[in-house]
N, C-alpha and C positions, 0 to 999 in steps of 0.2 A: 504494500500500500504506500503509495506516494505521499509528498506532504500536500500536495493538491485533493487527497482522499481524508483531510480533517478538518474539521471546523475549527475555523477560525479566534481562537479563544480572545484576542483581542479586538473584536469587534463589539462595540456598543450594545448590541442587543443581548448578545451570547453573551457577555456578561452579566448583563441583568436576567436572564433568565435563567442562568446555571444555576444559582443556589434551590431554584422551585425545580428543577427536573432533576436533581441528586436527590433532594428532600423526595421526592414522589418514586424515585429509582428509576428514572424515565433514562435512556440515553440519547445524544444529541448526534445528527450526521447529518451529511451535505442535502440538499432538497433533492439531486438527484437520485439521489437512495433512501430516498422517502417511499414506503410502498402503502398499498389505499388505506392499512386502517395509522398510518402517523399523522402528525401535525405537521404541516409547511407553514414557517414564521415567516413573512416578510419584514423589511425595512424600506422605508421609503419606495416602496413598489417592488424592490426586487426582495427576491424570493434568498433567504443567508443561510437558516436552518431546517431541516426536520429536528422535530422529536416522536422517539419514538416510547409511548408508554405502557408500562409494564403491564404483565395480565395481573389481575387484583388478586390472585393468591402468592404471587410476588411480589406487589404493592404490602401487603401484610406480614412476610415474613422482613420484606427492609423497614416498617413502619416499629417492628419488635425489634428488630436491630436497632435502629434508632432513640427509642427508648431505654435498651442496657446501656447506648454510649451516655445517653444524657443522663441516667443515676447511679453512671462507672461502677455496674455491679451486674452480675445476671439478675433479670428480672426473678427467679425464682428464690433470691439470698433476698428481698422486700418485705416489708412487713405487710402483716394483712390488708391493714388501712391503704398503703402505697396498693397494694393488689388490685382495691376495690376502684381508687380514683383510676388507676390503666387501664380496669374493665371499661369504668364511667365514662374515661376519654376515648376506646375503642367502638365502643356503642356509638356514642355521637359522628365515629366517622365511618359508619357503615360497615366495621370489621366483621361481623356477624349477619352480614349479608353473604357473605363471600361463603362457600361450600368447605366442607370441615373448620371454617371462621374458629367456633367454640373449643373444639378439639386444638388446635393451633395457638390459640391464647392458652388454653388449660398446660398447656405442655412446658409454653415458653415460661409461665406464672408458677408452676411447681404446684399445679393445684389441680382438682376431679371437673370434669365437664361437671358435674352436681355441682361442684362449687364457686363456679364460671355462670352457673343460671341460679343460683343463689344471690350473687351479688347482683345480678342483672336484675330479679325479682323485686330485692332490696329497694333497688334503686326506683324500680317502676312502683311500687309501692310508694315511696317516698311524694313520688310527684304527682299521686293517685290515678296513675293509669291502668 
């Protein structure tokens, strides 16, 4: 691959957009290697990046990665309280939409799918739903 086959990391755009497509695990490549289901960015008319973003059971396993780095600890060494707020912040972003969702948090949290829809109960109880 030539250096004509990467994007451009010092262009205005791509810079502003890198930190939102690491954070989501998307990766970024030329528009001509865009294929139908990525994003094509433009800049002022022309066409700089695709992104390409992750399938959502890979969105959620970098979403758990994300989380051990930012409480520099395995999610599963957390106290219960920390467990319930990661379920709380997972739920609101649709991680339990996603297929085995529950199963995948219970693993990375060190805890029983029972105890993954316990907190989630918890919680829907709280806001009386």
């Amino acid at each position: 691959m030539s250096a004509a086959d990467h994007v451009s990391a010092d262009h205005p755009l791509v810079a502003a957009v890198k930190p939102l497509v690491d954070a989501m695990g998307g990766r970024m490549l030329l528009p001509g290697q865009a294929g139908p289901d990525d994003v094509v960015l433009a800049w002022e008319g022309e066409d700089v990046l695709a992104v390409r973003l992750p399938q959502l059971a890979d969105s959620l396993d970098h979403i758990l990665a994300a989380l051990e780095r930012r409480h520099g600890m395995p999610l599963s060494d957390l106290d219960r309280k920390s467990k319930q707020e990661i379920v709380r912040s997972l739920e609101a972003r649709g991680a339990f939409s996603v297929r085995h969702g529950v199963e995948t948090v219970a693993g990375a949290l060190g805890v029983s799918r029972f105890t993954v829809y316990n907190y989630l109960n918890r919680e829907n109880a709280a806001k009386g739903t």
